[in-house]
N, C-alpha and C positions, 0 to 999 in steps of 0.2 A: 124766259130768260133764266140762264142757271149763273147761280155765286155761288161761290166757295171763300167762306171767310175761316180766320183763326188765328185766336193769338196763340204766336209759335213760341213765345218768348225766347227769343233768340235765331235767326236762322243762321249762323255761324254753325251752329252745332251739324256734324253730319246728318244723326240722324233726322234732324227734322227739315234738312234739306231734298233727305230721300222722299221721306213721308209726304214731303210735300209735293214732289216730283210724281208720285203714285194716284195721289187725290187728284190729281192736276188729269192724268192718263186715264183714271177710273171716271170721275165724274165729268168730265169735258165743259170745267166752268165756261162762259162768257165772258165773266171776272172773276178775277182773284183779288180779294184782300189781307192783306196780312199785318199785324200789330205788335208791338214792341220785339221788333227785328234786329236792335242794338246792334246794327251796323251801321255804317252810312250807304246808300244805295250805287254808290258806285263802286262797291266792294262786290255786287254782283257782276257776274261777268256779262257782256253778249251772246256771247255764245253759250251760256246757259239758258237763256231765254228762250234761245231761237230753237235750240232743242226740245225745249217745252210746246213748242209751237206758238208761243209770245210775243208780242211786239216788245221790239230794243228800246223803247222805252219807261219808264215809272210814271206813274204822278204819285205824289208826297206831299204831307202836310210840312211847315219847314219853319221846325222852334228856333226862334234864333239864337238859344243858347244852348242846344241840345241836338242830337241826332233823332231825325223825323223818326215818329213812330207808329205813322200809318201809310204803307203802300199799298197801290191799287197797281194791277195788272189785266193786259187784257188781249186776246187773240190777235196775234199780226194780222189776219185778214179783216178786220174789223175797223172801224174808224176808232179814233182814241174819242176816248170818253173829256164833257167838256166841263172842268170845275166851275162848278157856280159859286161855293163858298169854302172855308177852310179855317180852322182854326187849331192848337194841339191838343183839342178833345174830337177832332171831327173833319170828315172832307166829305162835301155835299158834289153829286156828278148829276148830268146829263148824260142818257145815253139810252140808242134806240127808243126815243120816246120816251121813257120814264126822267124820274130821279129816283138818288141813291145816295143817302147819308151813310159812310161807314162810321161807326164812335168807338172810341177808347177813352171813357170818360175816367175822371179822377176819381182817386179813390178815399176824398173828402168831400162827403156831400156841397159842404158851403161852394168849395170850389166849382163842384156839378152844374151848379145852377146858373153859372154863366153858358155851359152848354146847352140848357134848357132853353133861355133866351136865345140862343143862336138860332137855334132851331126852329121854335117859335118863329122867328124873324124872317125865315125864309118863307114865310105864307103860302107854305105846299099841301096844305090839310085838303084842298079839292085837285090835287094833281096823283096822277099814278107817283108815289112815292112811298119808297120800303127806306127803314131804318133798322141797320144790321152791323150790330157788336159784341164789346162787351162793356155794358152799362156802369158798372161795378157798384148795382142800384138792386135794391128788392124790392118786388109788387107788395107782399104780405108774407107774414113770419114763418108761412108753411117751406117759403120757398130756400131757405136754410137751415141746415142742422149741424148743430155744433157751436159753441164758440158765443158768443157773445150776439143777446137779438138786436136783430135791425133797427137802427133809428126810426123812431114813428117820424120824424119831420122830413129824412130822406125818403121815405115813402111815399109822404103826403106828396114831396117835390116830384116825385116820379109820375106820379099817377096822376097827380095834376096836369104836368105834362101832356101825357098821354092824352087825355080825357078833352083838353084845351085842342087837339091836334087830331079830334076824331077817330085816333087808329088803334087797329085791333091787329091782335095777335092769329096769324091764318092757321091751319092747321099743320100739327106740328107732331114727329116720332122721335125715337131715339132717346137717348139718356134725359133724364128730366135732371140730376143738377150737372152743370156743364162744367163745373170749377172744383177743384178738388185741392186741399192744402198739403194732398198725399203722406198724411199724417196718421196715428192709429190711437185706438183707445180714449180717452176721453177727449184727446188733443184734436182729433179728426173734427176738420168743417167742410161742408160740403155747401153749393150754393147756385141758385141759378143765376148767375150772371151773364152769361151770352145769347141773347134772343133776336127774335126778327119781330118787328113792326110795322104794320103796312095800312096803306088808306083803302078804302072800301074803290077807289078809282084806280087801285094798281090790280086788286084780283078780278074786276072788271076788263083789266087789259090783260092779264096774265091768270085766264080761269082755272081753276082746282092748280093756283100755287102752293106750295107748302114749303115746309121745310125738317131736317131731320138732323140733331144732336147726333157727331158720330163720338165714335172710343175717346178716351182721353188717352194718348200716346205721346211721347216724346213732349209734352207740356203738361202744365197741370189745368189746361182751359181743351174743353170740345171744339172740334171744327164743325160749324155749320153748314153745311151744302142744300139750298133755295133751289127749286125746280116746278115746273108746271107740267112736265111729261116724262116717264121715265121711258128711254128709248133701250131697248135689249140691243147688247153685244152681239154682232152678226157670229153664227157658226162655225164659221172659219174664220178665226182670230190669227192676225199677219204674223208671219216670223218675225223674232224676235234673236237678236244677238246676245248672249249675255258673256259680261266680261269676263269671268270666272273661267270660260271655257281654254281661252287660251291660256292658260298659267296648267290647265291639266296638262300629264304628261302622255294621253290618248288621243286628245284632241289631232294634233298636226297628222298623224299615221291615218288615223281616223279619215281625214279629210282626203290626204292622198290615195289611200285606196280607195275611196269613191271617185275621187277627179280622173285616176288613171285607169277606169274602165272604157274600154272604147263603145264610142256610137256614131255610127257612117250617117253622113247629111250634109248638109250647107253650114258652116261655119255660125251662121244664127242657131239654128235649130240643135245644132249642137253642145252651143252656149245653154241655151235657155234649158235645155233637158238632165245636163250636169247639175246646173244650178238648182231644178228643181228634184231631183235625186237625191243632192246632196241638203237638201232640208230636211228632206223625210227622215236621211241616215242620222242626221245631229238630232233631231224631236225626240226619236225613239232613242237614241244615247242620254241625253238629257233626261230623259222621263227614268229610264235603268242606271243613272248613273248617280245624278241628283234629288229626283222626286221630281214629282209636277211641283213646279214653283210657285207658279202663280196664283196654285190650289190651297197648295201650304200655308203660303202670306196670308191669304184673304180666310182661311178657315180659322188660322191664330189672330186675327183681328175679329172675325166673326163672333169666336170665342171668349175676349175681351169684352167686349161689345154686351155680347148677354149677361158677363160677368158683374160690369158696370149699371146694367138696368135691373139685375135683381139685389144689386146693394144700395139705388136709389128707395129701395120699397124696404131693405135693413140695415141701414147704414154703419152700423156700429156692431155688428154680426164679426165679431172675430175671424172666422172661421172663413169668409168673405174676403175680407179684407184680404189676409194674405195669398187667399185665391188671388185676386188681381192684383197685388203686387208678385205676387210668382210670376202669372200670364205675361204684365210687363214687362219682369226682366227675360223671359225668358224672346218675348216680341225684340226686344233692345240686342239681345246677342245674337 
């Protein structure tokens, strides 16, 4: 099973609706989760989802004096996932056999600890069950820098947790702190806040699971993306329309003299051979006109990426620092 979670904080914003739309295309979650969206969910459109390949509906946690601040999404061809629990630190699913707590716990320990119980409550420590968010909890004080150390008593309450619930943390890449206050010089904190935890009966159902911290982009929290197989992008990667192209002023001409070459045949055959003609002619225009796109994106995220995991190992490296605040902005424009 692959997730894809991330507090986007906010998906109003474009860009984190792009970003989100690309994790979506790139990692081909089963679920999506996403956390403090500070919208209401009917501000998403239909027809955005359906473009994603999504089923038209949400499920939601549903504060009654707030807008929900945890959605789950999940493939149209798929059965909708069944809530077993739900509170506004938490929505606990059924789905394909497992369970699935997503959490956006509080960011007052005291308060935490009614998550803790919820949890607990649900008696899933011997069922395939992953818990994947962002805790806004520390294991032990390596796991922050900067800023003010962790409460020893929210720790205790964590780990206790944990430890009462049998689960273990499965193997895991990418950025080790996932929370960034994108702040510099002594002000910078850095923290792991977003993790995945699973029962020793979910990577029994799901063998060599893992999971992998990507860039921190358009938020100051990692998205996590959970998988058990990494399946390679077939060779021949499908045409792709991009909008951009119609607003050139080469495009339309471009197209014309391809469409108006003739080729004698059956009115199919004729179809189908312009059509693939005139792919060839836009690829190789696009590639000489705009750059490979897709190389571009993914090389300046690749790039972030490394940026962000060699400033986990020096966090306070000036020199770092505004490396990755450069790569951002320059990722953002």
């Amino acid at each position: 099973m692959k997730i894809l979670f991330w507090n986007c904080r906010g998906i109003r914003k474009k860009r984190a609706r792009e970003r989100l739309k690309k994790l979506n295309l790139e990692l081909n979650p089963d679920i999506i989760c996403i956390v403090e969206p500070k919208i209401p969910p009917s501000q998403i459109s239909l027809r955005t989802l359906r473009s994603l390949g999504l089923a038209t509906s949400i499920l939601h946690n549903n504060p009654i004096t707030s807008i929900p601040n945890i959605w789950i999404f999940w493939k149209q061809d798929d059965p909708q996932p069944i809530v077993v629990n739900s509170s506004n630190q938490h929505i606990t699913i059924s789905h394909k056999g497992a369970f699935i707590s997503f959490v956006h716990a509080s960011s007052l320990y005291v308060t935490r600890r009614s998550l803790w119980h919820d949890l607990n409550s649900l008696n899933l420590s011997q069922q395939p069950w992953a818990i994947i968010g962002d805790f806004n909890a520390y294991r032990s004080l390596d796991e922050k820098k900067g800023g003010l150390l962790p409460q020893s008593a929210a720790m205790s309450d964590f780990n206790g947790f944990i430890d009462s619930q049998e689960l273990v943390s499965p193997h895991n890449t990418g950025v080790n702190f996932t929370w960034s206050n994108k702040q510099a010089g002594s002000r910078r904190i850095l923290g792991k806040l977003d993790r995945i935890l699973v029962t020793n009966r979910w990577l029994q159902l799901f063998p060599s699971w893992s999971y992998k911290a990507l860039s921190r982009l358009c938020s100051d929290h990692s998205p996590l993306h959970g998988f058990s197989i990494s399946i390679p992008k077939p060779p021949n990667s499908p045409f792709k329309f991009h909008k951009m192209w119609a607003s050139h002023p080469e495009f339309l001409p471009l197209v014309e003299a391809s469409w108006s070459i003739y080729i004698s045949g059956n009115p199919f055959f004729v179809l189908s051979q312009k059509l693939k003609r005139l792919k060839l002619v836009l690829k190789s225009w696009n590639k000489s006109s705009f750059g490979h796109l897709d190389t571009n994106i993914k090389s300046g995220t690749d790039s972030l990426h490394m940026l962000q995991m060699q400033l986990d190992l020096d966090p306070f490296n000036e020199a770092l620092i505004n490396e990755v605040l450069n790569q951002e902005r320059h990722m953002a424009g």
